[in-house]
N, C-alpha and C positions, 0 to 999 in steps of 0.2 A: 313536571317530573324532572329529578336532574337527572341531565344525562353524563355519562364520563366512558372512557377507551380504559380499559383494564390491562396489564400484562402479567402472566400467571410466572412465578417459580416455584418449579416442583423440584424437590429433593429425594435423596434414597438413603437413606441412612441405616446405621447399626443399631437392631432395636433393643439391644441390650442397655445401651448408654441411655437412653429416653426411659427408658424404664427408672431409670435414677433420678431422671432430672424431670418425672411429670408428677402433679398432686395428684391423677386419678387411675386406676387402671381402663386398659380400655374396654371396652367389648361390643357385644356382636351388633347391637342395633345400630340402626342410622338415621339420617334422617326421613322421616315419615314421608308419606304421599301428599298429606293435608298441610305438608311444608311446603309442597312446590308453586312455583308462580303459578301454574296452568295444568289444570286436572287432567289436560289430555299428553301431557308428557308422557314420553317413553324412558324409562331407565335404564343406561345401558353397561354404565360397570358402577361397584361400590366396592371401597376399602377403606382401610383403617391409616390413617396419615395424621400430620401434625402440621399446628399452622406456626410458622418460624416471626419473630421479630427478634430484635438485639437484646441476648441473653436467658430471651423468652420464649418456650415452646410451650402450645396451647393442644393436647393430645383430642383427635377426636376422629368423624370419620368424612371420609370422600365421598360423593352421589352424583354422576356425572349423566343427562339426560340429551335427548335430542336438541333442548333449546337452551339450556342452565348448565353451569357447576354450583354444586351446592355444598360447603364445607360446615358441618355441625362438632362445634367445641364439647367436650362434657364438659367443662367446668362455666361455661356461658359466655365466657367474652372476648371478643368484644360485643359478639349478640351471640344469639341462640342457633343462628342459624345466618350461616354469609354465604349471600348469593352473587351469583355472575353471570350476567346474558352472554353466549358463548359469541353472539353475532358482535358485543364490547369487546371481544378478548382482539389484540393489536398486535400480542407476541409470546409466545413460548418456549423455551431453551431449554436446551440440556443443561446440566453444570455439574460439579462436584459439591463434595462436602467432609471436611475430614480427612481430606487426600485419595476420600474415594472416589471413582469418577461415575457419580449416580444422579445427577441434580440440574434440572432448568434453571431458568434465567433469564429476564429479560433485559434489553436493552437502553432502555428509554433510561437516560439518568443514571445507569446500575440501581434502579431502583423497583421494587414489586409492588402494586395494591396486594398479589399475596402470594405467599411466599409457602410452597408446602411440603413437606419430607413423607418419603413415601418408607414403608418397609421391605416392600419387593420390588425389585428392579423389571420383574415381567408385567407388576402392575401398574409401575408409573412407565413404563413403555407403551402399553397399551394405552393409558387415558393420553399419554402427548401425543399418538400416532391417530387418535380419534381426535382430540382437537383440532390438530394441526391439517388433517385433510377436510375436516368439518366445515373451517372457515375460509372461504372465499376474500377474505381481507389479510390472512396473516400474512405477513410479512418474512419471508425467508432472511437466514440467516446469511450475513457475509463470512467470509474469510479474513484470516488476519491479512493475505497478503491481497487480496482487495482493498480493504484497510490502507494497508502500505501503498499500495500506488496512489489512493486517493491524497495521502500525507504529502509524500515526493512531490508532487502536481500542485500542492497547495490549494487542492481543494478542500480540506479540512484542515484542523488548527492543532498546533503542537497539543493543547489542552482537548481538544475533542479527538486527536489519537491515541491520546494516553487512557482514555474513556473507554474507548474501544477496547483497546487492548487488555485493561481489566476486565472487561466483561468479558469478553474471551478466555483471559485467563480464570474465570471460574469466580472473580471477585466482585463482591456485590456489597451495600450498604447495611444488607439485610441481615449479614455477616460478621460480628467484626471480628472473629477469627481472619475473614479472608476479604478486610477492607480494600477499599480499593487504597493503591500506593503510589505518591507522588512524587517526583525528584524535588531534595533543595537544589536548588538553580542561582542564589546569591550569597556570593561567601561576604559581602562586606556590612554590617549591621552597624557599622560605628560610627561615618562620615554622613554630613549633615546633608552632601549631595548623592545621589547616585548615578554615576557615570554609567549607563547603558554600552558606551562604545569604546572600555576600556576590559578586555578581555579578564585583569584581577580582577575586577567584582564578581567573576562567577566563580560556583563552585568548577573542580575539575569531575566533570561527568562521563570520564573515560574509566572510572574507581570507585570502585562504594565505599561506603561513610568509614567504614573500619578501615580502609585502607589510605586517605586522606592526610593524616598525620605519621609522618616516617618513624619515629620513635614509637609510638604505642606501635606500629604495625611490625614492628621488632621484637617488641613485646610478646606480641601475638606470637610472631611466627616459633618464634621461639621455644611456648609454649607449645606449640600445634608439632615441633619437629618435634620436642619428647612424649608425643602424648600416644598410647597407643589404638591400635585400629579401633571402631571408627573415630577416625581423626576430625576435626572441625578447625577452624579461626577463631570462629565467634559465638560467643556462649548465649548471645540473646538476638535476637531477629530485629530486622528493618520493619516489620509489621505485627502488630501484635494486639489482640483485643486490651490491654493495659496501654498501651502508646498510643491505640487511637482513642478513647477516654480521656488521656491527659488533654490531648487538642481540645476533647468535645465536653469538658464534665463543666463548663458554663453554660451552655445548654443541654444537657444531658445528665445532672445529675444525677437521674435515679438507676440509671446504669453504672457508673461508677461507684455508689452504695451497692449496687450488687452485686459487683466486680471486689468492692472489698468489704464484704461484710457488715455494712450498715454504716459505712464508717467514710472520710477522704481521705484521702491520702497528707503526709507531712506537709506543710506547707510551704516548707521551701523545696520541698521536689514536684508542688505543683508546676503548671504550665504559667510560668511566670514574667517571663520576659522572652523576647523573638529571640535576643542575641544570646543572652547567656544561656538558651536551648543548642543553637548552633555550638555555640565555647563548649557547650558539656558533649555532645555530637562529636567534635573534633578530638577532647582530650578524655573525656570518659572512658573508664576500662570495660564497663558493656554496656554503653548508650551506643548505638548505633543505626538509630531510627530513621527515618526518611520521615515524609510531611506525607497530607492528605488533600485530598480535590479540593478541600474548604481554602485552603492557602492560594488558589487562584481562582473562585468563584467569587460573585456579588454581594454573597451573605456573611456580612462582618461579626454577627452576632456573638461567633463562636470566642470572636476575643474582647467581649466585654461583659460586665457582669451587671447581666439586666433583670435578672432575678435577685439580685439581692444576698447571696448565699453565703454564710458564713463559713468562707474555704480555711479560716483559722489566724493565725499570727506567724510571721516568719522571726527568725532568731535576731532581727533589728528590731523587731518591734512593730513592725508595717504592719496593715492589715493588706490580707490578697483579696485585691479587688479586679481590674481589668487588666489586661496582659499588657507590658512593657511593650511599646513598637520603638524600633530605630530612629536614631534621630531624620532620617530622611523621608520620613510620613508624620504628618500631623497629627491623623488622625487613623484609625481600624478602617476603614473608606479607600481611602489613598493608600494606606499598606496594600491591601487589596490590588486596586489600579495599578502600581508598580508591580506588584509581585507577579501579575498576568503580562505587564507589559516581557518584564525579564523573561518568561517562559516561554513569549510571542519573539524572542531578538532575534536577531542575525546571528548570533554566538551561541545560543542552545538552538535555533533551529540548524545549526550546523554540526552539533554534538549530542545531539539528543539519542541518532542511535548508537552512540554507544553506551549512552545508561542503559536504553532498550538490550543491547545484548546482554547486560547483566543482567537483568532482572526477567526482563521475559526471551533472554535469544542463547544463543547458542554458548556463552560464557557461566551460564547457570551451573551448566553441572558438568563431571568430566575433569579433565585436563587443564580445558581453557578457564575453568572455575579455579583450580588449582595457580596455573599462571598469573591468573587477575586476582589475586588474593582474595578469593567471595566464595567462599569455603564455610555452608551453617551447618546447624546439625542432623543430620541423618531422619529423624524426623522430621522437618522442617518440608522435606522435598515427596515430592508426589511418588510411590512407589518404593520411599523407603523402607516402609515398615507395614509386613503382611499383618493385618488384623485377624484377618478370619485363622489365622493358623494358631493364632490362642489360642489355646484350650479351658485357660482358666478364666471364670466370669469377671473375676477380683481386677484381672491382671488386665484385661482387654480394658475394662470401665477404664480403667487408670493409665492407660496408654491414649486411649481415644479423648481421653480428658488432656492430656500434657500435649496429645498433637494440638488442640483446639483453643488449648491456654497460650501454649510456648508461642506461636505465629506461624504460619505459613508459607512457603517458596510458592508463587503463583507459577501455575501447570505453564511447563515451555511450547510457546507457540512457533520458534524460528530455533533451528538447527542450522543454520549457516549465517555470517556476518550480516547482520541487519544495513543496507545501504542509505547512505546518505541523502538526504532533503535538498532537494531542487532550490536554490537559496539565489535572492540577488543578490549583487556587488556594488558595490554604492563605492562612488569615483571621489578621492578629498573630502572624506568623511573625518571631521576633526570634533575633538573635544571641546567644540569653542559651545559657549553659552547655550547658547539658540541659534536654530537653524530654522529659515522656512520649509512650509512644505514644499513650495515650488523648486526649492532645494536638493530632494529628494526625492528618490525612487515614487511613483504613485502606490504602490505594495505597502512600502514603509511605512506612510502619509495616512494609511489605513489604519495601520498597526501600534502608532503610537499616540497616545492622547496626550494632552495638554493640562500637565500636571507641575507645581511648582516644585521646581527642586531636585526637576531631570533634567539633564545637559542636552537632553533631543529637544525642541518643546516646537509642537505643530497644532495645527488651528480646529483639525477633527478630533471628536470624542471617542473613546472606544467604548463598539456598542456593547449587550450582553455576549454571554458566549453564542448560545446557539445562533444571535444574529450576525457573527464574525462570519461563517461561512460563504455564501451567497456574496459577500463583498471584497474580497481577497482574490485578485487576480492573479493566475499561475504563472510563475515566470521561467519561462522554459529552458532559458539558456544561459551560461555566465558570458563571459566575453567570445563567441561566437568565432569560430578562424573560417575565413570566405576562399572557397579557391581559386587561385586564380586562373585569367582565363589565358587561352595557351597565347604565346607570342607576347606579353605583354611582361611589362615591369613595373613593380610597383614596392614603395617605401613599407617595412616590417611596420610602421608607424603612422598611421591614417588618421587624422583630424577629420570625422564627416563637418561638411560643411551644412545651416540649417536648412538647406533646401533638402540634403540627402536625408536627412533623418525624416525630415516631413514625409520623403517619400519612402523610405521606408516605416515608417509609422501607416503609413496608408496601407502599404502592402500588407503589413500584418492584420491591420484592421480586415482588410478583401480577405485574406485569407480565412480570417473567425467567420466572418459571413457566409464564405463558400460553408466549410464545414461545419456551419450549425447550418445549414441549409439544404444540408448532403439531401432532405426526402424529399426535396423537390426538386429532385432531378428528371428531368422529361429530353427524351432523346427528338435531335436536331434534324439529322440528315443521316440513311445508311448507304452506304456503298460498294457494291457486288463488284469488286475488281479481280482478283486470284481464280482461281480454277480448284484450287483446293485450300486445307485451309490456313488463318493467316497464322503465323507465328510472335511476329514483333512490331512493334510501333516506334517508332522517332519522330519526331517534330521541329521544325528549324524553332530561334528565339524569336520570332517574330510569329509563328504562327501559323506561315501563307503557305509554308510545305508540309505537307507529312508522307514519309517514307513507312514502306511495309513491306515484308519481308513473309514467305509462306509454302509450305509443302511442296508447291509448283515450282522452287526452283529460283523464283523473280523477286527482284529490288524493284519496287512502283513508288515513285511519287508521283501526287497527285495533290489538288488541293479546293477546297469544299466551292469555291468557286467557280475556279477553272477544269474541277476534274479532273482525268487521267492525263500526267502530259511525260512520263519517262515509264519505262519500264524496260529490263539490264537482266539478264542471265549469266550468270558466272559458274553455274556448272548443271549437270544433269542429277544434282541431288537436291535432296531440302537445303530449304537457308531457314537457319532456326532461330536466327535473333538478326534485329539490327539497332543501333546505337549510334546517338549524333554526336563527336565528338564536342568539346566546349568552344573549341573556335567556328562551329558553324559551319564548316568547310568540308570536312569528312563526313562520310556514315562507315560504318565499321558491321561487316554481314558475317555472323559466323555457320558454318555450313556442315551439313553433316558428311562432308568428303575431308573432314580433319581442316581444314583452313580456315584462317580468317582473311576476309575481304574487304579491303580499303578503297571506298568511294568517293572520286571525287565532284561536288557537286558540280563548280563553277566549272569545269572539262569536259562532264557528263560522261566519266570512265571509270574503268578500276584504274587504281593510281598503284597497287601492291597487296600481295599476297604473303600472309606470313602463315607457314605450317605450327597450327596450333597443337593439337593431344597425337596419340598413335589413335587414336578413335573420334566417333564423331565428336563434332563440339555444337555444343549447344546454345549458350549464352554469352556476353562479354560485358564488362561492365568500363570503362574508364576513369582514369584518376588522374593526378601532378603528383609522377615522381621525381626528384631530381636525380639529375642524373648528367657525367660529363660527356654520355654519346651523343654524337653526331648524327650515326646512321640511324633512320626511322624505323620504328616498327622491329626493335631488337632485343630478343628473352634478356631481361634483367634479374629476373631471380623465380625459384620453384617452393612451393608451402608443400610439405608432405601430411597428407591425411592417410587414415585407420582402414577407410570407406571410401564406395565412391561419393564426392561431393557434387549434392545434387542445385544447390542454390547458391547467389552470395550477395554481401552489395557492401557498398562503401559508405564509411558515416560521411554526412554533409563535408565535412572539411577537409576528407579524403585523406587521414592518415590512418582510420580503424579499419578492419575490413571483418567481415563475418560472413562465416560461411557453413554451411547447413547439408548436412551427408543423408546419404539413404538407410542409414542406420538410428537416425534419429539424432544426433549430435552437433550440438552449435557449440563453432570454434569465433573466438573471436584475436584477432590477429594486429599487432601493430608492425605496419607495410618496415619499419625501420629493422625490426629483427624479427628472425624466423623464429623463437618461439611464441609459441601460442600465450596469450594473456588471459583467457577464464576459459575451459573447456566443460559441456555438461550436458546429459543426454535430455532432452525437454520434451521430446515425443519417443512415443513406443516404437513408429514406422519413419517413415520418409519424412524427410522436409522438403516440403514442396516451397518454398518463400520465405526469406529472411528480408528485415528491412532495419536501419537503425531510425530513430524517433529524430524530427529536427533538431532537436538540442543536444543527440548523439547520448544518452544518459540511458537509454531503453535500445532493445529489440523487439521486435514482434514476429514470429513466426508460426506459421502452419503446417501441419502435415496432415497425414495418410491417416494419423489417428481422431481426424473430425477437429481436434484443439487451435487454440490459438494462446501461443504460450508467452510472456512478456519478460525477460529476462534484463535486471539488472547490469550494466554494462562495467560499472566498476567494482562490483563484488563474485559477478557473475552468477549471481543469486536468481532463480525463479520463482518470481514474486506474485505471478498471476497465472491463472489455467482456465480459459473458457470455454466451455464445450460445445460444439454446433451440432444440429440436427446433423449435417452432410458436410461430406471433407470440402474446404475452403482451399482452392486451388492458389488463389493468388491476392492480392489486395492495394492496396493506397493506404497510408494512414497519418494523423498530424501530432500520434503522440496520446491522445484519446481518444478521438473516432475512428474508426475503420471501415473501408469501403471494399467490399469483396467480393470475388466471386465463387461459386461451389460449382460440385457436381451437377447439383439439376439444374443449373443456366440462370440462376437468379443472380441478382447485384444486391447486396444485404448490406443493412448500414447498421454499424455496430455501436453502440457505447458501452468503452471495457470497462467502465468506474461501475458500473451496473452487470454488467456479462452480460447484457442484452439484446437483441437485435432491436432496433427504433424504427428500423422501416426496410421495406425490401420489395425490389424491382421484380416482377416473377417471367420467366424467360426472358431476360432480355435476348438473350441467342438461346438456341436450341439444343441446349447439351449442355457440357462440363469445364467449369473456367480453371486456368492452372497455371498460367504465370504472370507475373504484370511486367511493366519497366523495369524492375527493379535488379534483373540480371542475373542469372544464374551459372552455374557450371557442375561436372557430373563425372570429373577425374581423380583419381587420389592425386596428382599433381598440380597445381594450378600457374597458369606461366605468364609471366608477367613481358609485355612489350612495350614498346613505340620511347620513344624520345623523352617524351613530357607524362607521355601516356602510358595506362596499364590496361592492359588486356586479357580482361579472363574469361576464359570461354568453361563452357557446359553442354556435362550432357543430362536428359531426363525422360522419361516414360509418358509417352504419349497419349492420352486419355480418349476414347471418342465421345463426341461429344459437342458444345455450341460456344463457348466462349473460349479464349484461345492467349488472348494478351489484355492488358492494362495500360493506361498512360492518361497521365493528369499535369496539367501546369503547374506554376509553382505556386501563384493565385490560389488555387484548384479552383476554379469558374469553370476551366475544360477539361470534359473525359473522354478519351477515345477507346472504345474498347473492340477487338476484333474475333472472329469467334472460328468453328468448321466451318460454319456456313458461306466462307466467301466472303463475307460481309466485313465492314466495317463501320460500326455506328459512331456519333458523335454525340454527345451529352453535352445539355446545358442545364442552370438553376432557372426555374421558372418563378418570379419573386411574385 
């Protein structure tokens, strides 16, 4: 028996318009009993629906049982009766249709085994609400802005987020009203090479098609200023069931006969040539199309004529046979290979979103539509035009017919600027002939094949799409600023020598290993030092000390070795954090008697006291500010907040700073001036922890509302929202794992690409975890000290409860976590 995984699309549509476009009317029966695979079936809903392919709806009815869906055509075909094991079914989605938002969808491709429009919206809610808890295999939907971080991260491919992103926007193959839509991405079709690393050869994808040529867009606007309300740009759409026909009517003919009447279209307005499509794109007065998935997929078909088809004679006399390619591809193969490569570069994966905010982001509709010249027509857009407020049959058929003809604005998934792709930097990258791979980036080396007549040319093949994923490593940072450590000087201009790279190559490797290895963590040794409980952890660079800090009042170092060997009282209050400065030399204890306290190790003293807030202080974080003070440990400047601020920390390279109030609001700060750089409320309650991502491009924080919220750092955008069982006190993370602790005392290892938890420690301590290393503060002032150093203390709400602080090396091989209990545990990876 074959077997196959089915993914259903159900639709809801206006059933006045099917009434038009089906041979039979419908009615009451359905499919019989002596239809179903198994006489012991139970039926649990039946309606009347229709089964969708392109141009083609097959009217008939729904039968949905405890172990089947069962969909019977009247008119017979493609059988009598289409059946689906419900335990096959892999995916079911919601979608639109028509610009209504009533319709599933699946994922896999943008493509359905079946595709089906329902007439009531309480009926196809009911059968997806019964499938979808039915099946113990479906597969939950993501988010665009899941999506988006996966893109950023490089763990999916310009071409498999542009995937997504259609599917989400409601666009499906199934469709071609609302095909999927793809960027042109090369404006050069005429030279015999194609230079990948010469930024002309691409389109500019910061402007849609209409707006590309300065003159016609003159033209337009022109038009558009005398024109009255509703105003438009553009009289015909980027996507349209006629424009994706022209791509597809060489495999597709009998859609195109049915798109025009039995008939093709002229022969010189077929799809004729690559280049002279793009020439009419740029200077046509209403060509303004984009491409489709086929222009960077494996299957060439579409541009040659393997049927035979007599598309006619053009006005030279030609006959239209296979599609014109540039002179820079030999063959429909190699156009392909190129055309994937271009939309895989360094130059659209660095521009990509901002095609995405025109098409599916926040430049759609609005204002910023207006500014960016991407102004269609009124119907075109989701929620243009009420249907149901028709009254006439006549008048609705024929509007519902021109939204479905004319093309469609896919549904906006991003309201605010779509941010930029995590991209590498490749160092004397020249236009020369050929370059090795060893020459380049490994990412790169991935990304480009070895094709004649690219100016990159490397010794790997590129594979299909779906297996690009899995091979594409994330590259996390661009040129990275390290800070330095205090007392020291060092050249704006560092040549690593190759021992240094080797060893940081290792590092990073240790590093991947610790954090794919987060669930096998198994704790080392605990240590009952404090009387109450601990607050803060530091650790010298070497290891052999670690200081803590706790309710009781005491600075204890101690080390797993030798055990307790200092313990130092600096006042009759808590000490609520401590912090090792970067020379090694200090700890810095902030207290809840308003001071900070500066420790000298090598003296075994306080070395100075600086009065931190008018109230307690909480946390401190240090950084390199410059600065021409002499005297130590001296207010350099104050941030004013809303709120009081509850958390904060510094990006890696110590000139970002982000800080997180009890109101819910994450500010992010450049230390050089006091205004704020993205401000934006990310949780309902408190922020219990803010942290920036190693390569400083993310945040991650938590609060009081259970969330763990991921926010863009240079758009300020909040790009991810995951939700936990219990509020997540405090965490570790490398950018995509997350290591954290909550309310009930567990240690939970997270993957945000998934919003999952992948494993989770259960009491490591006995209560409620709540802040880690990472530093915090709890004043609307924040005051900055020391010489080199910056000092920001905090205050925050004390939870009762088991876990208490966080701290991890830079490896992460080591975690120390401290809790109420007194305790202090040590983690290690058990390989």
């Amino acid at each position: 028996m074959f077997l196959c995984r089915f993914s259903l699309l159900l639709l809801d549509l206006e059933e006045h318009y099917f009434e038009q476009h089906t041979a039979y009317n419908l009615t009451s029966s359905g499919p019989e009993a002596n239809s179903f695979q198994d006489v012991t079936e139970r039926p649990h809903m039946e309606c009347e629906a229709e089964m969708v392919s392109p141009l083609v709806t097959n009217a008939g009815h729904v039968c949905i049982t405890d172990c089947n869906l069962y969909f019977q055509p009247l008119n017979g075909y493609p059988d009598s009766v289409v059946q689906i094991g419900l335990h096959s079914v892999r995916r079911i989605y919601k979608r639109r249709h028509g610009l209504r938002p009533l319709v599933f969808c699946t994922e896999n491709d943008l493509r359905s085994d079946i595709y089906l429009k329902f007439y009531s919206t309480k009926e196809r809610d009911e059968l997806y609400y019964y499938i979808a808890t039915f099946l113990e295999n479906h597969i939950a939907e993501h988010t665009a802005e899941s999506y988006m971080l996966q893109w950023q991260r490089g763990h999916i491919s310009n071409y498999q987020y542009l995937l997504h992103l259609n599917n989400l926007a409601d666009r499906s193959v199934n469709d071609l009203s609302q095909y999927p839509v793809f960027p042109w991405v090369i404006s050069d079709y005429s030279s015999t090479q194609l230079d990948l690393l010469n930024p002309a050869s691409f389109r500019d994808l910061s402007k849609p098609i209409g707006a590309l040529n300065t003159e016609r867009l003159e033209r337009l606007l022109e038009r558009y200023r005398d024109m009255p309300e509703p105003r438009f740009m553009y009289g015909s759409h980027y996507s349209s069931p006629g424009y994706v026909l022209f791509y597809l009517v060489r495999v597709a003919p009998e859609h195109m006969l049915c798109l025009q009447n039995g008939r093709f279209d002229h022969a010189d307005r077929m799809f004729n040539s690559v280049g002279e499509t793009w020439k009419n794109c740029l200077e046509g007065g209403t060509d303004f199309k984009e491409l489709i998935p086929e222009f960077y997929g494996s299957d060439s078909s579409f541009l040659k004529n393997l049927l035979g088809l007599n598309l006619g004679r053009r006005q030279g006399g030609g006959r239209v046979e296979s599609v014109e390619l540039p002179p820079w591809a030999s063959d429909p193969d190699e156009f392909l290979q190129k055309m994937r490569l271009a939309l895989e570069s360094q130059y659209v994966s660095e521009h990509l979103h901002e095609w995405i905010d025109l098409v599916f982001g926040y430049k759609q509709k609005g204002s910023e539509a207006v500014a960016s010249h991407n102004v269609f027509h009124p119907l075109t857009y989701e929620g243009g035009v009420d249907c149901d407020s028709i009254e006439d049959p006549d008048q609705k058929i024929a509007m519902l017919t021109q939204i479905l003809e004319f093309g469609q604005t896919p549904r906006q998934l991003f309201v605010t600027p779509h941010p930029q792709r995590i991209t590498p930097r490749f160092n004397n990258l020249s236009s020369t002939p050929s370059l090795s791979s060893s020459e380049l980036s490994p990412d790169l080396s991935l990304l480009l094949p070895h094709i004649t007549g690219v100016e990159v040319t490397v010794s790997k093949l590129m594979t299909e799409t779906t297996n690009i994923l899995p091979k594409i490593k994330p590259v996390w940072g661009l040129v990275r600023d390290i800070p330095k450590k205090h007392g020291t000087e060092k050249s704006s201009s560092i040549t690593a020598s190759p021992s240094m790279e080797s060893f940081e190559d290792l590092t990073e490797e240790s590093k991947k290993m610790a954090w794919s290895n987060m669930n096998k963590l198994v704790s080392q040794s605990c240590h009952k030092i404090h009387k109450e409980a601990v607050t803060g952890i530091a650790v010298t660079l070497s290891g052999e000390s670690i200081f803590s800090t706790s309710q009781d009042s005491t600075l204890k170092m101690f080390s797993k070795d030798n055990g307790l060997q200092r313990s130092v009282s600096f006042s009759n209050m808590a000490l609520s954090s401590c912090l090792m400065l970067p020379d090694d030399e200090i700890v810095v204890c902030s207290s809840w008697d308003n001071n900070v306290y500066f420790y000298s190790i090598a003296y075994g003293r306080r070395q100075d006291t600086l009065m931190g807030h008018d109230d307690a202080i909480w946390k401190c974080v240090a950084a390199d500010i410059s600065s021409n003070k002499r005297t130590r440990f001296e207010l350099l400047a104050e941030y004013e907040h809303e709120a009081g601020v509850n958390t904060l920390d510094l990006s890696p390279a110590g000139t970002l700073l982000a800080t997180g109030t009890k109101e819910g609001t994450l500010t992010v700060w450049d230390l050089a001036s006091p205004v704020p750089l993205n401000q934006l409320t990310c949780h309902s309650g408190k922020i219990h922890q803010v942290a920036f991502s190693p390569d400083s491009r993310h945040i991650l924080s938590v609060g009081e509302d259970s969330c763990l919220a991921v926010t863009d750092v240079q758009t300020g955008m909040l790009i991810a929202t995951v939700h936990a069982e219990l509020e997540q006190r405090c965490f570790c993370w490398d950018g995509n794992t997350v290591l954290s602790g909550g309310m009930s005392g567990d240690l939970s290892v997270w993957n945000l690409l998934s919003s999952k938890v992948t494993h989770k420690i259960p009491a490591a301590h006995s209560g409620a975890v709540w802040s880690s290393f990472s530093m915090c503060s709890a004043l609307k002032n924040l005051e900055f000290g020391a010489e080199l150093h910056m000092i920001l203390p905090v205050l925050s709400v004390f939870n009762a409860g088991a876990v208490t602080c966080m701290w991890m090396n830079e490896q992460g091989s080591t975690i120390i976590t401290g809790g109420v209990d007194k305790q202090i545990i040590l983690w290690k990876h058990q390989y």
